[in-house]
Every structure is written in C-alpha cells, then in structure tokens.
C-alpha positions in Angstrom: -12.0 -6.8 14.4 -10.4 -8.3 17.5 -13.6 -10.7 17.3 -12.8 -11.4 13.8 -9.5 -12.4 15.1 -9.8 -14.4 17.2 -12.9 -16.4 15.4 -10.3 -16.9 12.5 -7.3 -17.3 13.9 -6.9 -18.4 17.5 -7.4 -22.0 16.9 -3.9 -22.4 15.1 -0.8 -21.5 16.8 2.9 -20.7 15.4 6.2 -21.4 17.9 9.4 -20.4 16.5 12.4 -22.0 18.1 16.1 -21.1 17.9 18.9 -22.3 20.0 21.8 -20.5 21.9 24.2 -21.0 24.9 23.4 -18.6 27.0 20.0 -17.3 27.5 18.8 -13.9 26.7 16.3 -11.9 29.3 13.2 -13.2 28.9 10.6 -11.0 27.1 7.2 -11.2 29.1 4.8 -13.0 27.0 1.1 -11.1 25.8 -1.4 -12.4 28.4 -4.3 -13.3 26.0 -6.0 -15.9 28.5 -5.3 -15.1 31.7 -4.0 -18.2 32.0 -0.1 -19.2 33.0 2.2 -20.0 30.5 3.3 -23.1 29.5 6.2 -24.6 31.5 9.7 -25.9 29.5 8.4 -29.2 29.7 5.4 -29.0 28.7 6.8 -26.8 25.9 9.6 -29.7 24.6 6.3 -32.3 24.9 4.7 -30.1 22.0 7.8 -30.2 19.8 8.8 -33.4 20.4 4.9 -34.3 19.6 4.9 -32.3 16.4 5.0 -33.1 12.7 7.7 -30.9 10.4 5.5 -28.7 7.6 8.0 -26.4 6.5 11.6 -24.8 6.5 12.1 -21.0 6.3 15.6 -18.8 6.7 16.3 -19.6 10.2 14.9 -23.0 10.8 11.8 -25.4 10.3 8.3 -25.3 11.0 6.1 -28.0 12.5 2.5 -28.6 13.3 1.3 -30.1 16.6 -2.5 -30.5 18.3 -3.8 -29.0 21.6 -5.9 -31.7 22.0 -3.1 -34.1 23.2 -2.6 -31.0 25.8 -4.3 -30.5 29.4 -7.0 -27.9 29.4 -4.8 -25.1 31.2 -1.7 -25.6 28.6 -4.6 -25.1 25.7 -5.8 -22.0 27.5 -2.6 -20.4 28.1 -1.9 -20.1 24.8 -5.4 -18.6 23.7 -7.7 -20.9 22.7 -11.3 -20.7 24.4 -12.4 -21.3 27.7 -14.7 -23.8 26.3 -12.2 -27.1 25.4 -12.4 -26.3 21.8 -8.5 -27.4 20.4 -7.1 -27.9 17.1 -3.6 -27.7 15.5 -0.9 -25.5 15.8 2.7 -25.2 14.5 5.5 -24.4 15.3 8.7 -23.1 14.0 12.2 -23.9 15.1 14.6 -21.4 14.0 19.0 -21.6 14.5 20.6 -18.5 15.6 19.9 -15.9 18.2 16.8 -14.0 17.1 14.3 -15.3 19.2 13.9 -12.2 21.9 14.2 -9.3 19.4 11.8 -10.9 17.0 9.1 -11.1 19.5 10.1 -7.8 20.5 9.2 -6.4 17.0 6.0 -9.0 16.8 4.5 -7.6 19.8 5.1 -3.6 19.1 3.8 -4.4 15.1 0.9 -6.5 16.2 0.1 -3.7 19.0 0.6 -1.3 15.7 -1.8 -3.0 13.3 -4.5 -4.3 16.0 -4.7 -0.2 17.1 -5.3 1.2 13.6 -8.4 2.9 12.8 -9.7 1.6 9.9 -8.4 -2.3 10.7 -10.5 -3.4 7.7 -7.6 -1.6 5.7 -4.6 -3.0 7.6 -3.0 -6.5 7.3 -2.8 -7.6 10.8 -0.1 -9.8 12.5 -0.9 -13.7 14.2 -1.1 -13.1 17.9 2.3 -13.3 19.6 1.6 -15.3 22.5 4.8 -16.7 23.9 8.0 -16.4 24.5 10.8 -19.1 25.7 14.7 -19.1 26.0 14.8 -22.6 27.5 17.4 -25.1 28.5 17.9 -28.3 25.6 17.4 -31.8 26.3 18.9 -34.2 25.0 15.7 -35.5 23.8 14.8 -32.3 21.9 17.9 -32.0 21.0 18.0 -35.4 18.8 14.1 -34.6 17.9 15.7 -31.0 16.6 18.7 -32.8 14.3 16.3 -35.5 13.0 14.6 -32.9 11.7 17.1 -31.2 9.9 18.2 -28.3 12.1 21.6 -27.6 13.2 21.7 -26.6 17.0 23.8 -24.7 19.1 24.0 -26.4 22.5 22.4 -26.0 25.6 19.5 -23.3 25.0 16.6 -23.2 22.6 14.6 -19.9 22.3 11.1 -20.6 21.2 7.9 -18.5 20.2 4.7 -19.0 20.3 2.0 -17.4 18.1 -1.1 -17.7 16.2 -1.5 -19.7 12.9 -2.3 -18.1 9.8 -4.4 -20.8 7.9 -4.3 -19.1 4.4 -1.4 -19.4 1.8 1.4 -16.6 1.2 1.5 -14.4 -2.0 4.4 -16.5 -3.8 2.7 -19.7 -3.1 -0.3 -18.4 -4.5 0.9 -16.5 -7.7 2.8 -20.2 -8.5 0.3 -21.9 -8.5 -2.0 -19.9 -10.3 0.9 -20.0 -13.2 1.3 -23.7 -13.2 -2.7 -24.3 -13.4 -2.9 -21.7 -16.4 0.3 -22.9 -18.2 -0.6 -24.9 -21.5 2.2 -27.5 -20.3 0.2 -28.1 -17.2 -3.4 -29.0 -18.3 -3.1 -32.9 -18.2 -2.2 -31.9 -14.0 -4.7 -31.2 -11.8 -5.5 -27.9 -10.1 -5.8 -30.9 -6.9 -2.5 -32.1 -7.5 -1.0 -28.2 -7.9 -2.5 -27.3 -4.6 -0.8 -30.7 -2.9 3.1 -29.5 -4.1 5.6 -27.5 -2.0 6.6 -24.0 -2.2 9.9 -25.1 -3.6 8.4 -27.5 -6.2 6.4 -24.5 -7.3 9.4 -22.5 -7.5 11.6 -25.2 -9.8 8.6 -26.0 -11.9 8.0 -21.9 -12.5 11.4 -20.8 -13.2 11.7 -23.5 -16.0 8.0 -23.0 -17.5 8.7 -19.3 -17.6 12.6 -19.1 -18.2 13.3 -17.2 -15.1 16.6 -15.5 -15.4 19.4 -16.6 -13.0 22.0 -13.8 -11.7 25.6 -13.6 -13.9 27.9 -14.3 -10.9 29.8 -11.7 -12.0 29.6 -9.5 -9.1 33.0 -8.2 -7.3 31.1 -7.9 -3.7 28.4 -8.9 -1.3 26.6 -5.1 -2.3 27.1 -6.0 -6.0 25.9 -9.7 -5.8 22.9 -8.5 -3.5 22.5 -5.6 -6.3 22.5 -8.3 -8.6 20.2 -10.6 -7.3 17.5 -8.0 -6.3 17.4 -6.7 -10.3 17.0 -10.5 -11.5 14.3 -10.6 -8.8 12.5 -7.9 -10.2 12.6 -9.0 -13.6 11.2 -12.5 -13.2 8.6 -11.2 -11.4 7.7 -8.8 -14.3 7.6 -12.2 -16.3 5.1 -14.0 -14.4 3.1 -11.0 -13.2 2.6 -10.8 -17.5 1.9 -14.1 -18.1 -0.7 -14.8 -15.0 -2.4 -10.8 -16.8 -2.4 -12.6 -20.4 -3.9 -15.6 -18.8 -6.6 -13.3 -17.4 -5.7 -13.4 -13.4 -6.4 -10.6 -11.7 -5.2 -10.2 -8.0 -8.4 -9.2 -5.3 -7.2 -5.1 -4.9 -8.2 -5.0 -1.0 -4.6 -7.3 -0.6 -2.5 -4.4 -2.2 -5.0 -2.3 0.1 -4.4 -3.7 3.4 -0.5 -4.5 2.5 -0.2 -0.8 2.1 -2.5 0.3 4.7 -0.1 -2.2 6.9 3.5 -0.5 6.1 2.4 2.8 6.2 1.1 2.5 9.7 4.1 0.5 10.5 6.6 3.7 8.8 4.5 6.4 10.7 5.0 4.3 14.3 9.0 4.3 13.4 9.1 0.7 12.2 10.4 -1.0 9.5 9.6 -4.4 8.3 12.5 -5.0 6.0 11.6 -8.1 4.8 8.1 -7.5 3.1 8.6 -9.7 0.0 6.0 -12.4 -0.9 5.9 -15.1 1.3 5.9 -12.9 4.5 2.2 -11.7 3.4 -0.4 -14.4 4.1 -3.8 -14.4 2.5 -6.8 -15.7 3.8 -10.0 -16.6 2.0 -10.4 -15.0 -1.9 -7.7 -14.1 -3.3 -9.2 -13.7 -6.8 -10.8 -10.2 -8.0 -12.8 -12.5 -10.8 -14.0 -15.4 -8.0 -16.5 -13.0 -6.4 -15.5 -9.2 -5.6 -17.7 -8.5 -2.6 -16.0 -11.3 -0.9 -12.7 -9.1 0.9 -9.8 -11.6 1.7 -7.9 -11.0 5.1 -4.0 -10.3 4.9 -1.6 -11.1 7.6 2.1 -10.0 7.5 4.2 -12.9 8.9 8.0 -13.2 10.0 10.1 -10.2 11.8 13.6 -11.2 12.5 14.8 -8.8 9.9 12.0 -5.8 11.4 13.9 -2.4 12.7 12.9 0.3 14.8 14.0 3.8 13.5 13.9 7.6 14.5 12.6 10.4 12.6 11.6 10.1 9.1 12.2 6.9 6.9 16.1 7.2 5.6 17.8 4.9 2.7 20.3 4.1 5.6 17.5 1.7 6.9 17.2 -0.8 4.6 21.3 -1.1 4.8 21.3 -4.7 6.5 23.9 -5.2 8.6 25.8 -8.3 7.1 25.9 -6.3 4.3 23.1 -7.1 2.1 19.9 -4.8 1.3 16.5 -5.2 2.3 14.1 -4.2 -0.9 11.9 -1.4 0.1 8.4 -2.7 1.4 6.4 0.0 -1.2 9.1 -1.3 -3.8 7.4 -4.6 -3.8 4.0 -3.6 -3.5 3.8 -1.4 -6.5 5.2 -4.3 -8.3 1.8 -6.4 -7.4 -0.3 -3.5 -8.2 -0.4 -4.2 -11.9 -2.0 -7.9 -11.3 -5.1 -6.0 -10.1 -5.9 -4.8 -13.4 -6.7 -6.0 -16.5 -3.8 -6.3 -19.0 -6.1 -4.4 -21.8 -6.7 -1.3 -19.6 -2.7 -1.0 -19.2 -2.7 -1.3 -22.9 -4.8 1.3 -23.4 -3.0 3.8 -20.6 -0.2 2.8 -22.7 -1.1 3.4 -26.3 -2.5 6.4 -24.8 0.9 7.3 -23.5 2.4 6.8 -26.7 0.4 8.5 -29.0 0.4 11.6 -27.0 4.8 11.0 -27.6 3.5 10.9 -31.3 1.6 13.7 -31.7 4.8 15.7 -29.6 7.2 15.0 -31.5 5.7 15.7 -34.5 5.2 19.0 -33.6 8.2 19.5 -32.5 9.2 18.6 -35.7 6.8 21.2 -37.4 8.2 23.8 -35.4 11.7 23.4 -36.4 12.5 26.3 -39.3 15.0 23.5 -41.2 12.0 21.4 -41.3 9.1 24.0 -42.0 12.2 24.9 -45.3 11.6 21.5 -46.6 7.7 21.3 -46.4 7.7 25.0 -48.6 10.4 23.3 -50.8 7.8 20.9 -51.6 4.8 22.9 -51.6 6.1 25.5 -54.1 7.5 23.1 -56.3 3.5 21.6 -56.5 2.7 25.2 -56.8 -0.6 25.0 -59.2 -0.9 20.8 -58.1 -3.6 19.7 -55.2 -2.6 19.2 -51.9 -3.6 15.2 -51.7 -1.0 15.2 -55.0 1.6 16.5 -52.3 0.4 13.8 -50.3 0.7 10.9 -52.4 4.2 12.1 -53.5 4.7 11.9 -49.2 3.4 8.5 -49.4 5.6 7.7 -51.8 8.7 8.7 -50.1 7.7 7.0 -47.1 7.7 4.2 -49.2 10.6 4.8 -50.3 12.6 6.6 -47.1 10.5 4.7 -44.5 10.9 8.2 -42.9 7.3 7.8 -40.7 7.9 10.7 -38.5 8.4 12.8 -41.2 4.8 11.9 -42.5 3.0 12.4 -39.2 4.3 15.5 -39.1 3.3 16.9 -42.2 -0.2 15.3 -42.3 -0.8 17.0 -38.8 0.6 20.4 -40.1 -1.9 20.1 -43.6 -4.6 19.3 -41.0 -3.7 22.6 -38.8 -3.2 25.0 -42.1 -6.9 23.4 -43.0 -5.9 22.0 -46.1 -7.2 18.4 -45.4 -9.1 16.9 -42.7 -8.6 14.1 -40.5 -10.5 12.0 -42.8 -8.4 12.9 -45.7 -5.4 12.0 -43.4 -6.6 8.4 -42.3 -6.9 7.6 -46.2 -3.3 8.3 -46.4 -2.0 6.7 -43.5 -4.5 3.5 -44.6 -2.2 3.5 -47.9 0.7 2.6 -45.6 -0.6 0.6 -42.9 -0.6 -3.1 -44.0 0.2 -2.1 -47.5 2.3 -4.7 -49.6 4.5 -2.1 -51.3 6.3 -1.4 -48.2 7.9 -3.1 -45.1 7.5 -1.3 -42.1 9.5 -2.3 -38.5 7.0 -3.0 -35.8 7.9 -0.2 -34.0 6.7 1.7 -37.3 3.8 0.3 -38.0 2.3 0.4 -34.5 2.8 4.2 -34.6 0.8 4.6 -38.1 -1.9 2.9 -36.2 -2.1 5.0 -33.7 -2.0 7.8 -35.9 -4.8 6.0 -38.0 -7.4 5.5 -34.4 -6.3 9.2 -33.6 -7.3 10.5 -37.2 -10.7 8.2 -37.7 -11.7 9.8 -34.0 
C-alpha cells in the first residue's frame, strides 16, 4: 500500500501557509527522501512561482511545478530519485495553526499508513514539511495580491502531498447539475470546468435548499441551527441524485469508516469530517464498473483533537463555541446513496405494513372493539359473512374509518371465516374505487394490505 502511495500520489504536493509574529517551535519534518529540506528561500521562490487554485477556511491554495526546482529541492520533498517532477500546490492559510495541524497530520497519517487492512482505510497525503518562516516583503505583496490577509513578519507553511481526485461535495454537485432536467442543454465538459462555489449557488437554487431562520439567540443556537438545515438539504439532494439513479461506489463509505474508527480507537478525533475533507480518487460510481475500488483520502486537520479514554460528547464542543458534527453522523447520512432508492422502498413498505398489521391487532384485542364486531355479527345472525363484509365496505365508504376494516378483515381471516383471497376482493372494492375519496396516507395502507392478502 505504501507502493500504491507513493505511485499515485507523490508527484503532487500540498503546502499550507499561515502567518504569525512570532514563531512557534518548529515541528521536525517526516524524512521521506533522505534528502534536506528546503531552505526559506527556496520555499518563498515556490509560492511566489505559484498559480492560486483554491480558497478554503484559513487561506488559499495554489499550484506550483518542481520542474522549475533544482534536483535536491524536488527530492527533499519526495519525488523520485530519478528527475521525474510535476506540479504541486500549495495552501496559504491566516492564523496560527500551522504547527498543531501538522502535528495531527503526521500522528493520523502514522495512524492510517499502520492499519492492517489499508485497503479498508482512507489514508492521509504525505506530510512532508513543516515551516514557521520569516515574511518578505516580496511574499508578503505576492500573499495580499492573492487575496489573503497577513499578519506580519512570520508565515508558517506545510508541505504535503497532492490529492489528484475531487472531494465528496464537489462530486455529488456535479452529478446533480448533469442529471437536473434544467441542465441538459450544458455539458457534463462544462460541469466539470466550474468551481466548488458555482456548484454550490447553482444546487441550492435547482433544488430549493433551505437557508437557516436567523432566529437564533446564541452562537450554540445559530450553530444548532445551521447544522439541522445542513442535514436537511443534504436529505434533498441525496433523494434526487437516488431518483435520478446515482448510486455512490460502497468501498468510500467503507474506507471513510474504516478511517475514523481507527482514528477513535488511537484517541483522535477528526472533528471536521464533512464533505469536502474526504477526497476521492478514481470511480466514484457503483454503476460505472464495480470491480474498479476508488481510493479515499481524508484531507485538512486544523480542527483534529487528541483525546483520553473513550470518545465523550464533550469532544466535539469546539472551543469558539460552535459544534463539530460527529464524523459517523455524516457518514451514515452518505450510506443511503449506496443503494438503490427501490430497495429502501421496499425496507420501507415493509416497515410499514408490519405497523399495519400491529395495530390492527391491537385493535382486535381491545374488548370495546371485539363489543362492536359481535354487535354486528349478531345482528347478521342467519346472513353470510361476505354480507357483513360488504355492509363494512360500505361504512368505510361512508366513515373512511380504514383501520377499522383491516382489523376486522384480519380477525374474519383468524376465526377462518374468509380467506385471504376473500379479503383482497374486498379491499379491491376500496382501492381506486370511484365511490369513495381516500387520503394518500389511506390508500397507500389498503395497498399494502391488498400485496399482503394476494401473497
């Protein structure tokens, strides 16, 4: 797995950059190469030689080439003795993260590369480097150009391996806007070519994602707030990308799992496990080809924790106050786009006949009830039963009372005076019938009555 790695990976790098005035001790890089690591300059000559990609919570992310680089920078920061260089990126973050992040890189990378079954396990981008370095005022103006506001005199940089693959939110976005009916005269091309945040905009309004209330007292109630609307546009596009047949590849549920699990039993919280910090390489699709597995990476630790003894609430309390979504919270979520939307159907109508079937004998065993059925019976006395059940019919008809119905059709079928098939005619005199109007709700549970009868 190492191999595999390094073969995928190691020809991309990530550096993350955030600036401070004073430094903070120096965490000792990972020695892939046995190479020395870069020096500042050489460091600000990659930066300042880079091309701005992205923008996440703490800062920006840019993409530079090793091939402008001498042979020994390359090699110090992994790539192989043999002069073969590509791009890498890097991301320049404000704030004072930089140490403790590549603190929690290193011990979840060590975590994940150490597991067992690795073919289970999302794995991490090699951490490679680590720089609390002076500013420039070259950098520095490179830096504001940009778009990133600095603190003076230090920037804190790291250095990693590049994911080339696309994150979960980038991926499910796309995947709505190609299968929307609003989107056909767009190319799936054109789809791929758009930002994360042009995704976003053009999802929300597509789908009619809900935006919070803003009626929140406090930071808990507005985080509280904004986590529940979170969930609940997520529920509307994981059911529209199931009705338009997408079905997520299981083996990234698999390894996102396998990942956090390994992470909880080694004391270590990721904390911010939501979409775009899982990376996907290769298929993503269950439908494109099955027996091809895609490769998971868990990105971004600023917000990771180290904790002691077993997994409390207490740490996913963040400390400015907000609340970090449990990771298995979000996982469970995706599990539904890797199956079908018919086979939850089924589980469901399953669910909810067996609900039918209780409370109708629950109803049957009620003495007021069983009163009511004699009532009726005796006052038939020398009639048939299926007379008893058209009068029934009839009253539903007239009552709408359903429940009543089911439960004395199932309590003639238990005292053996009908059968099921003699109960599925009755039911079919109700179901689509034009004599009466049933709700929905009513009608669906005649049918299930009707498939459990005719079985």
């Amino acid at each position: 797995m190492t191999h595999y790695l390094k073969g995928c990976y190691s020809v991309f790098k990530l550096i993350r950059i955030s600036m401070r005035e004073t430094p903070l001790q120096v965490v000792k890089p990972v020695d892939h190469s046995g190479h020395g690591e870069p020096t500042d300059i050489e460091v600000r000559e990659m930066i300042t030689g880079s091309q701005k990609i992205n923008e996440g919570r703490y800062g920006l992310i840019f993409k530079f080439n090793t091939a402008n680089q001498g042979q020994a920078v390359a090699q110090s920061l992994g790539d192989d003795d043999n002069g073969d260089r590509v791009a890498k990126l890097i991301k320049v973050y404000s704030g004072t993260k930089g140490a403790q992040e590549f603190k929690m890189h290193s011990k979840i990378h060590e975590i994940l590369a150490a597991a067992k079954n690795p073919e289970e396990v999302a794995q991490t981008p090699r951490p490679l480097l680590f720089k609390d370095m002076e500013m420039t005022p070259e950098l520095e103006s490179f830096l504001k150009k940009s778009g990133l506001a600095l603190a003076p005199n230090r920037a804190e940089v790291i250095i990693m391996d590049y994911v080339p693959g696309d994150d979960l939110a980038t991926i499910l976005y796309r995947e709505a806007l190609k299968r929307h009916p609003n989107y056909r005269h767009i190319s799936s091309e054109e789809i791929d070519k758009m930002d994360f945040f042009h995704l976003e905009r053009e999802v929300q309004g597509i789908l009619r994602f809900s935006q919070p209330g803003g009626k929140a007292r406090d930071e808990g109630e507005r985080n509280h707030e904004m986590m529940k609307v979170q969930t609940e546009n997520a529920k509307i596009l994981y059911t529209f990308l199931r009705r338009k047949g997408f079905i997520l590849h299981p083996d990234i549920i698999k390894q996102m799992k396998g990942a956090v699990e390994l992470c909880h039993k080694n004391g270590v919280a990721l904390l911010d496990g939501h979409h775009r910090n899982w990376m996907v390489v290769g298929n993503y699709e269950a439908l494109d080809d099955p027996e091809k597995k895609p490769r998971v990476m868990a990105i971004d630790f600023d917000e990771a924790v180290e904790f002691a003894g077993p997994l409390s609430d207490d740490v996913y309390q963040l400390s400015d106050g907000r609340r970090a979504a449990p990771e298995e919270a979000i996982i469970r979520e995706l599990e539904v786009l890797t199956r079908p939307l018919e086979e939850d159907m089924v589980s469901e109508r399953k669910d909810e006949l067996v609900d039918l079937i209780a409370e109708a004998r629950a109803r049957i065993a009620s003495p007021n009830w069983q009163k009511s059925v004699q009532k009726i019976l005796d006052r038939r006395g020398g009639r048939r039963v299926f007379d008893v059940i058209d009068l029934e019919v009839e009253y539903v008809i007239l009552s709408q009372s359903v429940e009543h119905f089911v439960a004395l059709l199932i309590k003639l079928i238990d005292d053996g005076l009908i059968t099921s098939t003699n109960a599925a005619e009755a039911v079919r005199k109700l179901v689509g019938g034009e004599k009466i109007r049933l709700s929905p709700a009513e009608e669906n549970k005649l049918r299930l009555l009707l498939s459990y009868f005719e079985k």
